[in-house]
TIVOSE-38699 format. One record per atom (N, C-alpha, C): residue in one letter; x, y, z. Coordinates in steps of 0.02 Angstrom, whole numbers, plus 32768, in hexadecimal, padded with zeros to 4 digits. Example, Ala and Ser with C-alpha at 12.3 -4.5 7.8 and 13.67 -1.06 7.14 Angstrom:
2
a82947EE48186 a82677F1F8186 a82947F5B8186 s82827F908162 s82AC7FCB8165 s82858002818A 
//
This chain:
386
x802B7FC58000 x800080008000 x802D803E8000 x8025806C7FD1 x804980B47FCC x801380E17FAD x803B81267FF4 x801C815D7FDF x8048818C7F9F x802281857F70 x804881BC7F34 x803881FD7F36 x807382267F38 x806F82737F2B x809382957EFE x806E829F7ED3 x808882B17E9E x80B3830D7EA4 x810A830A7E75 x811B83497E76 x810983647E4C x8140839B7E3D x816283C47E05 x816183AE7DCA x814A83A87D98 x815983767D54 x813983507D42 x8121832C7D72 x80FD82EC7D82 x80BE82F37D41 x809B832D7D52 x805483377D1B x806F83667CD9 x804283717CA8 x805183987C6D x802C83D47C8A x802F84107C78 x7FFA84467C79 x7FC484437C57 x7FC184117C2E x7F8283FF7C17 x7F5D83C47C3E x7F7283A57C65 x7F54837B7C97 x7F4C83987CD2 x7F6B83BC7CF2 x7F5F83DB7D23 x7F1B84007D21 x7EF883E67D74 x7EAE84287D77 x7EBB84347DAA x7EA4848D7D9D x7EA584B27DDD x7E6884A07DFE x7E6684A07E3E x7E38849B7E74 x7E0984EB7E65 x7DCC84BC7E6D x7DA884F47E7A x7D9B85137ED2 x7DA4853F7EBE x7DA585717F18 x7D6A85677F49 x7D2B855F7F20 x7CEC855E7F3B x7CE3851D7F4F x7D0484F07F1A x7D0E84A37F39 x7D2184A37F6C x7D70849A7F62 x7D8F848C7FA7 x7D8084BF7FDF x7D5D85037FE5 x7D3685058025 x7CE884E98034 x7CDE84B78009 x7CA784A48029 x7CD184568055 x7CDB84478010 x7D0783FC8038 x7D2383F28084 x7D4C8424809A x7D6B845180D6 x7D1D8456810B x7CEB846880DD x7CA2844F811A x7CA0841B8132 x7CAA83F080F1 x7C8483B08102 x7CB4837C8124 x7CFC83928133 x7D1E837B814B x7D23837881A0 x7D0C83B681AC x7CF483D581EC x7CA983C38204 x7C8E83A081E3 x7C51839881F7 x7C6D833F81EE x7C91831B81D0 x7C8F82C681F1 x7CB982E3822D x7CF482F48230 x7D1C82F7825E x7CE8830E82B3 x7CAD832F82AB x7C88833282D7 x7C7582F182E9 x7C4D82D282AE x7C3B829582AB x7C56826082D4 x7C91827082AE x7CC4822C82D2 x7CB582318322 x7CDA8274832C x7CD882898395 x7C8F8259839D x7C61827C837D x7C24826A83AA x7C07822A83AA x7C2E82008373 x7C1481AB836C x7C648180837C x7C8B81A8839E x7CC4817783B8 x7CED81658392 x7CDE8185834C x7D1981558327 x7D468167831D x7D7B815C82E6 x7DD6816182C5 x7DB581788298 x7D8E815F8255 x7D828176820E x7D4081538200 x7D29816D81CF x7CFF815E81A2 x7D1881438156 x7CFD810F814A x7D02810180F5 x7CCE810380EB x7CC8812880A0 x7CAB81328078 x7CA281048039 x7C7180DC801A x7C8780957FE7 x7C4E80A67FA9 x7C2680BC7FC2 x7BD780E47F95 x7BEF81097F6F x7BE880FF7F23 x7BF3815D7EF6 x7BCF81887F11 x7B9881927F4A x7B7B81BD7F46 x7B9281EC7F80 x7BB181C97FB4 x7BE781D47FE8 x7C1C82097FD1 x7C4B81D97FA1 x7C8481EF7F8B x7C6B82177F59 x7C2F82317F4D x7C2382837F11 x7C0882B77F4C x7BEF82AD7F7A x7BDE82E07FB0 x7C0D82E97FC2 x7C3982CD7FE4 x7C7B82E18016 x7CBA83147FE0 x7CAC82EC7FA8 x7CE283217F6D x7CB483507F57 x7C7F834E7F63 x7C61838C7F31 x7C5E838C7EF3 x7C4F833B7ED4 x7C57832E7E92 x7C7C82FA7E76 x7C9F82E97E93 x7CD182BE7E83 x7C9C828D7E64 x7CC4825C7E43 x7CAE82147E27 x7CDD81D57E38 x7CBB81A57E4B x7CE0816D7E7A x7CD6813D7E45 x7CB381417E0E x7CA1810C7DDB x7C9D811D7D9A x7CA080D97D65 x7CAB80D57D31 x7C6E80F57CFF x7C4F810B7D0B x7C08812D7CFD x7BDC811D7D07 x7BC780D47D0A x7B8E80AD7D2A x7BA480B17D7E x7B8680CB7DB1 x7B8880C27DEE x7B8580797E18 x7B84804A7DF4 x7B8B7FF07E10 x7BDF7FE67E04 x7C0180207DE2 x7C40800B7DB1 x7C69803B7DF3 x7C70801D7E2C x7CA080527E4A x7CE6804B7E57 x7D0E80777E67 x7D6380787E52 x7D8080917E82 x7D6280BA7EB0 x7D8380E77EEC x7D6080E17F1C x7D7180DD7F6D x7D5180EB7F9B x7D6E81267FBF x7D65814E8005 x7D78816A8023 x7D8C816A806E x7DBB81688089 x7DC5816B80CC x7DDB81AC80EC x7DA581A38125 x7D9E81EB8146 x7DC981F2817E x7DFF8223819F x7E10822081F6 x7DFC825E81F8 x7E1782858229 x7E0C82B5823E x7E5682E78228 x7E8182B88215 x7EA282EB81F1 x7ECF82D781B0 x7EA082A78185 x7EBE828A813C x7E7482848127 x7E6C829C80DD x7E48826180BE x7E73824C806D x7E5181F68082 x7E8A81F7804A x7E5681A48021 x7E6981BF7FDC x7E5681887FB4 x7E69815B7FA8 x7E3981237FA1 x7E4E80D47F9F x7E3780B07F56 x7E6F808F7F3B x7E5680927EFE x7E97805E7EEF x7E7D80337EA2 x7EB480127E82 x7EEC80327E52 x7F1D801F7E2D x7F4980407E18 x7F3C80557DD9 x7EF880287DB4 x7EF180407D6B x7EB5807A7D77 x7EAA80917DBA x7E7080D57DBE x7E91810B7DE4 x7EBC81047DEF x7ED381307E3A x7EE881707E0B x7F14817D7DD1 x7F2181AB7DA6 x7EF281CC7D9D x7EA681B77D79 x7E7881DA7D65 x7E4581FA7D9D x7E4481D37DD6 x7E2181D87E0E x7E4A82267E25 x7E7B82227E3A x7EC282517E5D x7EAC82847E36 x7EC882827DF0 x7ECC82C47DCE x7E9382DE7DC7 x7E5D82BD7DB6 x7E3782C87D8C x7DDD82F17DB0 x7DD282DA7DE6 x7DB582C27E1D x7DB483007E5A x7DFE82F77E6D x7E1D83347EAE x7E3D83447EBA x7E6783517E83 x7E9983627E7A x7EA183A87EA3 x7ED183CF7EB7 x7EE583F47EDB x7EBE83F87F30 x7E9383D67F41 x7E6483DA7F71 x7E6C83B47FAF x7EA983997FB2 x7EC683997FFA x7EB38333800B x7EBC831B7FDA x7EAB82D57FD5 x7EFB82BF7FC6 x7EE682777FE9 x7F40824B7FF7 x7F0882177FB7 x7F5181E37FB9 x7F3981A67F87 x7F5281637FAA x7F2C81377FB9 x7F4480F37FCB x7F2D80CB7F80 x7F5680967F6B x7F43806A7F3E x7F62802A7F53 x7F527FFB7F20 x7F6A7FA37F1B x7F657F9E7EC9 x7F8C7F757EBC x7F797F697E73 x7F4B7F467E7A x7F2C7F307E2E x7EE57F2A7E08 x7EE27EF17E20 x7EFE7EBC7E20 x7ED47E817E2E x7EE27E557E65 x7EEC7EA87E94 x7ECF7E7F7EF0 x7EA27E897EEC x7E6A7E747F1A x7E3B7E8A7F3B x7E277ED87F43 x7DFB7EF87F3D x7DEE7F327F74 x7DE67F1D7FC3 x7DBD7EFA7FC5 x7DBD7EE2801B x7E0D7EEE8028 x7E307EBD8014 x7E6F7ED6803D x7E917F2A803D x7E777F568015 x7E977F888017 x7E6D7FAE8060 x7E267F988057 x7E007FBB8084 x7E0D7FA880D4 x7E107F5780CD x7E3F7F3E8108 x7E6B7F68811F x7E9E7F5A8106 x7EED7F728125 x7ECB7FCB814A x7E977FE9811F x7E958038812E x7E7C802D8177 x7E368005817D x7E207FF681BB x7E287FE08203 x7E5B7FB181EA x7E917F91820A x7E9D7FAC825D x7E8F7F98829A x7E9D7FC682E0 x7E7D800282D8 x7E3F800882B5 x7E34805682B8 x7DE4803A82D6 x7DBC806C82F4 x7D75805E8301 x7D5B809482B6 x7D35806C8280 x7D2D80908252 x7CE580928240 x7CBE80C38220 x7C8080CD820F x7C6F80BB81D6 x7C41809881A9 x7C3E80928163 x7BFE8096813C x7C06808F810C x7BAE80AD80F1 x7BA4807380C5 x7BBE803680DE x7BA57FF580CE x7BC57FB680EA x7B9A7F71810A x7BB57F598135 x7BEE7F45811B x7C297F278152 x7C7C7F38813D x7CA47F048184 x7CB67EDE817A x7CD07EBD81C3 x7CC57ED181F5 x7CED7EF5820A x7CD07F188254 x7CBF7F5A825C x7CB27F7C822D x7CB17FB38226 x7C5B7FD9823D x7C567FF98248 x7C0880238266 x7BF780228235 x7BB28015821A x7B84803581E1 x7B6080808212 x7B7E80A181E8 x7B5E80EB81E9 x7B3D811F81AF x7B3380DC8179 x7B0280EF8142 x7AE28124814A x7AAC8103817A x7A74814E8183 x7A9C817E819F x7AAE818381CC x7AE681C481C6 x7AFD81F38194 x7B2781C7816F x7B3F81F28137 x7B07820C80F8 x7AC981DF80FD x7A8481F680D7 x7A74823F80E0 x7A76823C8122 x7A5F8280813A x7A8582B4814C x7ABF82B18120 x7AEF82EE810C x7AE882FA80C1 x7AD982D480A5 x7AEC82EC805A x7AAD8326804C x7A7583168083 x7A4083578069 x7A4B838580AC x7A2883CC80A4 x7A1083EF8059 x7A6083FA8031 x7A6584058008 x7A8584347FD9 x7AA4847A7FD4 x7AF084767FD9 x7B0E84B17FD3 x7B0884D17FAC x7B16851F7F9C x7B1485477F6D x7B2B853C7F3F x7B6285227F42 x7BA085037F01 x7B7084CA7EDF x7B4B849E7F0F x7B34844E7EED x7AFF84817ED5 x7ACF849E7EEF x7A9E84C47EBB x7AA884E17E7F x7AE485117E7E x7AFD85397E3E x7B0984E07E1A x7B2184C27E1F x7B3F84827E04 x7B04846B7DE5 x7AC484577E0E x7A8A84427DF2 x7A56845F7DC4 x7A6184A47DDF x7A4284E37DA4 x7A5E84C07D5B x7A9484C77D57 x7ABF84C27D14 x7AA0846C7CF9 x7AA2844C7D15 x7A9D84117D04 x7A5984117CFA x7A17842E7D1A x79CF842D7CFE x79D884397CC4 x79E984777CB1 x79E5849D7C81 x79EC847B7C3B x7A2C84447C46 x7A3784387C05 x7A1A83DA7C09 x7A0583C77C3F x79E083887C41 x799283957C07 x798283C47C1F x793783E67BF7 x795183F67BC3 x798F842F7BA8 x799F84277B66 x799083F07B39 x79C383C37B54 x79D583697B28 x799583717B25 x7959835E7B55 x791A833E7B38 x78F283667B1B x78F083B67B16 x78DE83B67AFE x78CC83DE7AAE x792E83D57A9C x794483C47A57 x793F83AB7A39 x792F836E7A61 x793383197A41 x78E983227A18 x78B4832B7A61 x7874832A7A45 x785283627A0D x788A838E79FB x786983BB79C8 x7887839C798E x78AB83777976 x78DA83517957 x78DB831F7940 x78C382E0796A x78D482A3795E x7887829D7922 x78A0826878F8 x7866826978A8 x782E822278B4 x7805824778B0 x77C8820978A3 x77E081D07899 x77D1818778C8 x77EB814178B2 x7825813578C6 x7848817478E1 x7878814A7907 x7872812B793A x78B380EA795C x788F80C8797A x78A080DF79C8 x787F80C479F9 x788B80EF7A47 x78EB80E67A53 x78F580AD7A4A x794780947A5D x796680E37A2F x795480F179FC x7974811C79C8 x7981816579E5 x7943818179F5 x793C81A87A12 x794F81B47A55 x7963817D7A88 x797C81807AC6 x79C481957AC5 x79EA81757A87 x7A2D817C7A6C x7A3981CF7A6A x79F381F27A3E x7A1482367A3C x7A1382637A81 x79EE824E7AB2 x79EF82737AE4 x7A1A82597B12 x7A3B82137B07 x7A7382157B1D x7AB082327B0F x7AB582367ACB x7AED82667AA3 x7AF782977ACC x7AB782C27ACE x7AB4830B7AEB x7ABC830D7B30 x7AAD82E77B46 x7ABD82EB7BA9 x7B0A82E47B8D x7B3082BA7B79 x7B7982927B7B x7B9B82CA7B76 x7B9E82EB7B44 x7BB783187B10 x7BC583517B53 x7B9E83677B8A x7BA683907BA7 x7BB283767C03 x7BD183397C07 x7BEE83137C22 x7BB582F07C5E x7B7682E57C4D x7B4282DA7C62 x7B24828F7C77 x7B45825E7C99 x7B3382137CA0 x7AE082127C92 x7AC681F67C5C x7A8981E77C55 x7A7B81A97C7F x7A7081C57CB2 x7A4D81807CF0 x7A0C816A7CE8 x79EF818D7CB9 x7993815D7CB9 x798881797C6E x797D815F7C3E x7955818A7C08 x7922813E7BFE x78D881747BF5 x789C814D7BD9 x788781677B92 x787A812F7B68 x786881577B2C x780D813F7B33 x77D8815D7B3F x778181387B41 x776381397AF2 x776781217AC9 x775081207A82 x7706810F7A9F x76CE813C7A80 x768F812E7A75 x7665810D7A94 x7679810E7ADD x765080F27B11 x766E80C77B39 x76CC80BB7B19 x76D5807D7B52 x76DD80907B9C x76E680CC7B99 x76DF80E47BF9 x76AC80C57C0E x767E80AE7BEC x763A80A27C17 x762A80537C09 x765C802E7BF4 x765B7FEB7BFF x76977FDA7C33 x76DD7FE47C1D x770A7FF37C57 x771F803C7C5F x7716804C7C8F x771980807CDA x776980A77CD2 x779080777CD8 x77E1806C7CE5 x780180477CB5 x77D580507C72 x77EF80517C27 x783C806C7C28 x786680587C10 x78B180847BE8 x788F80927B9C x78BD806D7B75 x78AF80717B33 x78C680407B15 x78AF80337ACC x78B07FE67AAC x78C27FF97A5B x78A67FC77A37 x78A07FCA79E6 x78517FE579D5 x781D80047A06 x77E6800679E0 x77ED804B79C4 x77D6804F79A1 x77E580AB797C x77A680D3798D x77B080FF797F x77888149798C x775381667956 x7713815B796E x76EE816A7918 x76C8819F7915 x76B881A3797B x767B81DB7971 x7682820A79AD x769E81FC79D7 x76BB82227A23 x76E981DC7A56 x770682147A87 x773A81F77A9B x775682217AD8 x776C82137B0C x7776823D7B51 x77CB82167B59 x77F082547B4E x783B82437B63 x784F825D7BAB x787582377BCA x788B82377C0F x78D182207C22 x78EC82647C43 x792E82577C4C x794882577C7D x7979824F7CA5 x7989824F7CE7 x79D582517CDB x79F4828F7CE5 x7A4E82897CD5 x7A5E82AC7D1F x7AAA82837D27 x7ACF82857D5F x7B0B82C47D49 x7B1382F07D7E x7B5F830B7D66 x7B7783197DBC x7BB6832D7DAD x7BD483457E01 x7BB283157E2B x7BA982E07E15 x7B6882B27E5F x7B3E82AC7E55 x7B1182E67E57 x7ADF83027E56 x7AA382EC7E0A x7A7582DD7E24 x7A3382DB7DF7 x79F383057DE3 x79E582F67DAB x79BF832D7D99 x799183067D62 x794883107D6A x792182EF7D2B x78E882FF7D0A x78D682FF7CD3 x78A283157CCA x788482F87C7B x785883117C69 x782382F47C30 x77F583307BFE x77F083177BB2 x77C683377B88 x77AD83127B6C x776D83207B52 x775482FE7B1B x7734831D7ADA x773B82E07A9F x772883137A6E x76F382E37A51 x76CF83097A24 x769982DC79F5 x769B82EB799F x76A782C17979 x76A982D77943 x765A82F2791B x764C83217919 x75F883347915 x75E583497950 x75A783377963 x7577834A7980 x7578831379B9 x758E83077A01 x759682D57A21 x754782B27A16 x7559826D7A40 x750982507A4B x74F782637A7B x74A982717A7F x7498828A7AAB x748B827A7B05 x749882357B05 x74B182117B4F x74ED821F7B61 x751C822B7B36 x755B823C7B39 x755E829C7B50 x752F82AE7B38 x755182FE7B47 x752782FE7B8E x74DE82F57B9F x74CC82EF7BD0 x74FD82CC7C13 x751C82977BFE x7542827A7C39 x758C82A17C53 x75A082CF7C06 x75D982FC7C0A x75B383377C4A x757983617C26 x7569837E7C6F x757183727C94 x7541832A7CB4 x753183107CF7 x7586831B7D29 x75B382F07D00 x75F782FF7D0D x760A83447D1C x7613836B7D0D x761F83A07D10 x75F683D37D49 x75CB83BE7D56 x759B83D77D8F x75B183AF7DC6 x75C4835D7DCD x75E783477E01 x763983797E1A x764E83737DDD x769C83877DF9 x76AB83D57E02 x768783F67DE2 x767E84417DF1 x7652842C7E47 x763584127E3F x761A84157EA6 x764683FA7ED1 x767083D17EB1 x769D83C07ED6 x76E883D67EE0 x76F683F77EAE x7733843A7EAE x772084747EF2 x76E584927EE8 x76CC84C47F01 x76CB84AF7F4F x76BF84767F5C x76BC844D7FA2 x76F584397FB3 x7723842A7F9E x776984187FA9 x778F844F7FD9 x77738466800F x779C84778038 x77BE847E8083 x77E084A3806F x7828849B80AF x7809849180F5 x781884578104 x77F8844E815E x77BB842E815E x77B28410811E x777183F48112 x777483B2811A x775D83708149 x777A83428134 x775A830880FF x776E82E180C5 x776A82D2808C x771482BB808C x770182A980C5 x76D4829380B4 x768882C480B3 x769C82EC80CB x765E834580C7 x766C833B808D x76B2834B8057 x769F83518016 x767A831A7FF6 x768C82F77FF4 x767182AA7FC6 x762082B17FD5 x760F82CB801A x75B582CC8013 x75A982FC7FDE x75B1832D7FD1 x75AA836E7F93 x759D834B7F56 x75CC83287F4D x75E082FF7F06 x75AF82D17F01 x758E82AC7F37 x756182797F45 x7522828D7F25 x750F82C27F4A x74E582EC7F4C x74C783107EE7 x74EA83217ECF x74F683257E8C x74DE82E47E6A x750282AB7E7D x74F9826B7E57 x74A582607E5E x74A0825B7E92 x7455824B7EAE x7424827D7E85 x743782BC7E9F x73F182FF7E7F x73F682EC7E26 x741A82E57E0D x740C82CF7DAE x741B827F7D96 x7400824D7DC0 x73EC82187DC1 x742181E37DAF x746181FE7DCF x74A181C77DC1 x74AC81B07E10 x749781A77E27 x749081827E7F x74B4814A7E78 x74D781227E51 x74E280D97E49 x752680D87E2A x753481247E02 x757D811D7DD0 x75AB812E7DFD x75AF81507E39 x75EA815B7E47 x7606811B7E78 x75EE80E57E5F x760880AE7E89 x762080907E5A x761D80977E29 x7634805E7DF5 x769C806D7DEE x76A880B97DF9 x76FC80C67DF2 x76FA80F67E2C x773380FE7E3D x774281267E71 x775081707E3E x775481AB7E75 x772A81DC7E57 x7762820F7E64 x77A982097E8B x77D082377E93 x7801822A7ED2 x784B824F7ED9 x7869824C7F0A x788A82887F1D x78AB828B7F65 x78EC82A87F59 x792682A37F4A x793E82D27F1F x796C82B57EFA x79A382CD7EF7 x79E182BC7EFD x7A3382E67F11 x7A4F82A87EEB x7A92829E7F10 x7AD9826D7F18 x7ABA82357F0A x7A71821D7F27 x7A5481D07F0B x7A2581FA7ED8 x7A0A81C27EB6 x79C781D27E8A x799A81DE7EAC x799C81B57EE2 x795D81CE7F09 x797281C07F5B x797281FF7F61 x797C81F87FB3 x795881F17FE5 x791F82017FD3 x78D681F68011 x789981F37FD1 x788281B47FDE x7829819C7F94 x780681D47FBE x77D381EC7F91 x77A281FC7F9A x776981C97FA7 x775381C87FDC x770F81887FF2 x76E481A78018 x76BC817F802D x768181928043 x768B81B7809B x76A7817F80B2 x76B8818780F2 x76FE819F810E x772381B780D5 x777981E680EA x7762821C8123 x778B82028148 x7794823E817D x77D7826A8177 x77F9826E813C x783482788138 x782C82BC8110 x785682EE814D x784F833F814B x787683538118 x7846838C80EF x785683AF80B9 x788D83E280C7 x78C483F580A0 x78CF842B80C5 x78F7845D8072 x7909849A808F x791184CC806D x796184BE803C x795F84B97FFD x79A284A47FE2 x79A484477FCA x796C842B7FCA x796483EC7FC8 x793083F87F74 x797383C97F4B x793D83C87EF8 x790E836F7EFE x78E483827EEE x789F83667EEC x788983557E9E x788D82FF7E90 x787883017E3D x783782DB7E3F x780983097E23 x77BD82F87E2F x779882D67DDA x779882897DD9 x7789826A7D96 x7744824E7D91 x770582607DB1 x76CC823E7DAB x76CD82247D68 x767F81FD7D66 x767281E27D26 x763081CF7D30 x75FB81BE7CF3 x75CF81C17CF2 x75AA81A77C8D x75AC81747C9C x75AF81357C66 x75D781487C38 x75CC81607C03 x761E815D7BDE x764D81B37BE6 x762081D07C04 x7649820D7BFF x768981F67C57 x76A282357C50 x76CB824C7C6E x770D827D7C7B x76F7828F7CC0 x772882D47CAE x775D82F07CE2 x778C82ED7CE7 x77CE82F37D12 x77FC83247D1A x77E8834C7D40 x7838838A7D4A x785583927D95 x789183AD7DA1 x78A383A37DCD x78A983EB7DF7 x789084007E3D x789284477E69 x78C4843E7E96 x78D4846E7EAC x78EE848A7EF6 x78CE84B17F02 x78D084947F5E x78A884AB7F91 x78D384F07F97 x789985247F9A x78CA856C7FC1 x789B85778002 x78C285B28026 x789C85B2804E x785785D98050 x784B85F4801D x77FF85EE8014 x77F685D87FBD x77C685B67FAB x77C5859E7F6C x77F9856D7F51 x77F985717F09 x781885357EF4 x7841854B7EBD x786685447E9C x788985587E5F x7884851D7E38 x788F851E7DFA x787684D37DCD x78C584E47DB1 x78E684A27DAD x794084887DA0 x7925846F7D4B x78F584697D48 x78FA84477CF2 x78E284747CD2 x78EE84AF7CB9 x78B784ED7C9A x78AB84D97C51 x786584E27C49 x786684EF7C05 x7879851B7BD1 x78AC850D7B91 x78C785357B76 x78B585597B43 x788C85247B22 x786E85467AEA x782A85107ADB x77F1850F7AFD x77BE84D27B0B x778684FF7B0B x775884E77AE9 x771884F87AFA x770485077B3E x76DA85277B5D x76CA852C7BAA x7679853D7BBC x766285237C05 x761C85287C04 x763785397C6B x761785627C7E x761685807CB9 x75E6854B7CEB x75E885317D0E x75C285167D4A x75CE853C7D7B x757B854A7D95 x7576856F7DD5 x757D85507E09 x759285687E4B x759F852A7E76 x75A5856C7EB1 x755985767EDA x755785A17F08 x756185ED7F03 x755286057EBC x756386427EA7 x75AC864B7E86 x75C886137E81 x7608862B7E83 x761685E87E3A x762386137DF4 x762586037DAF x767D85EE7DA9 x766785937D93 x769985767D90 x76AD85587D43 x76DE85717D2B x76E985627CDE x76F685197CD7 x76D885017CA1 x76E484A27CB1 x76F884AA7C5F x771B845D7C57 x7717845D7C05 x76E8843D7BD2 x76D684677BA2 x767C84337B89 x76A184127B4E x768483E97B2C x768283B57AF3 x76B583EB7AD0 x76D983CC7AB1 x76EF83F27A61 x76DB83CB7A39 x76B483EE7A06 x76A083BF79BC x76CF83D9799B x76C183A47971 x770483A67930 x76E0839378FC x76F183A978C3 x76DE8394788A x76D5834A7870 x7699833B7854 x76B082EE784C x76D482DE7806 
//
C-alpha cells in the first residue's frame, strides 16, 4: 500500500486542474462536520464505498465508471487525512481528474487484489464508521443520508446548470426526432445531447403512443413513433440529479391522451405548489391525492410511484402516502405522476418560500395552472406536423 504525491513535472499543463475555490471551501465544511461526527459517535474514521458518499463529500467528484454499480474509488475519513482508496489502473484518473488540488492523499493496490483488502488494511485497529456493512466496522448509512441534504449554494448553482440543459436534450430531441422513428432511436439522440455536455444519462424513457399506459416504468425498445410520444430523462452531473419530460403529438393529439396530459398537469402543478419547507412528505402527497380523486383518476396513482427527493441518490426520500420525512429549504424534488398513457416530469427546489422549477422550459408550448391564486406555467402537448 502507497501513498502517491505527485511533484514538479510529474503532470503536463494540459493535465493539470486548478481547484475550484468554492469547492474546496465547501469540502473544508464537510470535513468539519464528519470530524464532529466522528467525536460524537466515538470513532477514528469514516469510509465512504457509495458513489453517492464519495460525490457529496468532494462536491462532485466521481468514484465510478459512469454506470454507478461500476465503482473504482472509495474514501477514508480521520479527522485529519482524507485520502482515496482505489486500484492502480484508476487512481491517475480518480487523483487528477476528480480532486485534484483539494487536499486529498492516495492509497492504492494493484488491479487484481481485492478491494476488501485495500479497505482492510485502512480499517485495520481503527473503530471505523461505514455506509455499508463491512467487518467490523459501524454502519452509519443513515447518518451519512442525512448530510447529503439540503443543498449548498455551489450544488444548486451546479444543478441550475444541469436542469437547464437536461430539458434542452429533451426537448431538442422532441422538436426533431422524424415520424417512425423507433423509441431505442430516439433515446440515442437525447443521449448524445446529455453526453456531449458531460451529462450521465441515468434513466431515459422513450413512451411511443400509449406505452406509458401499459408499462408505467417503460425505458425504450424497437417500437416506433407514429402519432405521439412522452420523452423522459433523468441525467446525473457533479452527483447530482435532475429530471424531467415532454411530449409531442404529430397532429392533433387523441383526445384521451390530451385530457390525461391535463389531468397530469393539474396533479403536479398541486403538488409543486405544496412541496414545502417544514412540510412533512406526507401533507403533500394528500394535495396530490386529492386532485387524483376530484377528476376521476382515484386508482392511477397506485399503479407507478409519483416522485422523490432527489440529490447524490436518485432518490433520496419516495414520495408515499404515509412519509413522515421533513421537507426542507434547498432540497430538489422530481415530481413524475402519470395517468394512463400521458405523463409528466420536472424537477423543483424547495426555497424558503415557494419553489423554483430546475428543468425550465426553453422554447415549449405552455398552459398556466392555477393552484390557490397563484399561476403555475406547466408544459402542454407540442403538435407537430404530421
Amino acid at each position: 500500500m502507497s501513498t502517491v504525491i505527485l511533484g514538479p513535472g510529474q503532470m503536463s499543463s494540459g493535465e493539470f486542474h486548478l481547484a475550484d475555490p468554492d469547492r474546496a471551501i465547501e469540502i473544508e465544511r464537510r470535513q468539519k462536520r464528519i470530524n464532529e461526527f466522528l467525536r460524537e459517535q466515538k470513532l477514528d474514521a469514516v469510509l465512504l464505498t457509495k458513489p453517492s458518499n464519495f460525490s457529496w463529500f468532494s462536491v462532485g467528484g466521481e468514484a465510478s465508471r459512469g454506470n454507478w454499480s461500476d465503482v473504482v474509488a472509495a474514501l477514508f475519513l480521520t479527522e485529519d487525512a482524507r485520502v482515496i482508496a482505489t486500484r492502480n489502473t484508476n487512481s491517475g484518473q480518480v487523483f487528477d481528474r476528480e480532486v485534484s488540488g483539494l487536499g486529498f492523499q492516495l492509497k492504492e493496490r494493484l488491479w487484481q487484489e481485492g478491494r476488501e483488502v485495500l479497505l482492510s488494511d485502512l480499517c485495520r485497529g481503527r473503530a471505523v464508521g461505514c455506509d455499508f456493512p463491512f467487518e467490523r466496522c459501524v454502519d452509519v448509512s443513515v447518518h451519512l443520508g442525512g448530510m447529503r441534504l439540503p443543498l449548498s449554494r455551489l450544488e444548486i448553482r451546479n444543478l441550475r446548470e444541469t436542469g437547464a440543459l437536461v430539458a434542452h436534450a429533451v426537448e431538442a430531441t422532441s422538436r426533431t426526432f422524424e415520424q417512425g422513428e423507433s423509441e431505442a432511436e430516439i433515446a440515442g439522440q437525447i443521449a448524445h445531447r446529455m453526453l456531449r455536455h458531460g451529462i450521465w444519462p441515468e434513466r431515459i424513457q422513450v413512451l411511443a403512443d400509449g406505452q406509458g399506459k401499459r408499462y408505467r416504468h417503460w425505458s425504450f425498445g424497437e417500437e416506433k413513433v407514429e402519432k405521439f410520444c412522452t420523452l423522459v430523462a433523468v441525467g446525473r452531473r457533479n452527483g447530482l440529479h435532475v429530471g424531467t419530460s415532454r411530449t409531442i403529438s404529430f397532429g392533433t393529439p387523441p383526445k384521451e391522451v390530451r385530457e390525461a396530459h391535463l389531468s397530469c398537469l393539474l396533479v403536479q402543478a398541486t403538488s409543486m405548489f405544496f412541496t414545502q419547507r417544514n412540510w412533512e412528505i406526507f401533507e403533500t402527497w394528500k394535495r396530490a391525492e386529492r386532485i387524483y380523486e376530484k377528476y376521476g383518476h382515484s386508482e392511477e396513482w397506485h399503479f407507478a410511484d409519483q416522485g422523490c427527493v432527489t440529490g447524490y441518490e436518485l432518490c433520496e426520500a419516495p414520495i408515499t402516502p404515509g412519509s413522515q420525512f421533513r421537507l426542507a429549504a434547498g432540497m430538489p424534488v422530481y415530481w413524475h405522476p402519470s395517468i394512463g398513457a400521458a405523463m409528466t416530469a420536472d424537477t423543483i427546489l424547495i426555497k424558503s418560500k415557494g419553489f423554483e422549477v430546475l428543468t425550465p422550459m426553453e422554447n415549449w408550448p405552455q398552459l398556466e395552472v392555477d393552484v390557490k391564486g397563484v399561476k403555475i406555467p406547466r408544459p402542454d402537448v407540442l403538435i407537430r406536423p404530421e
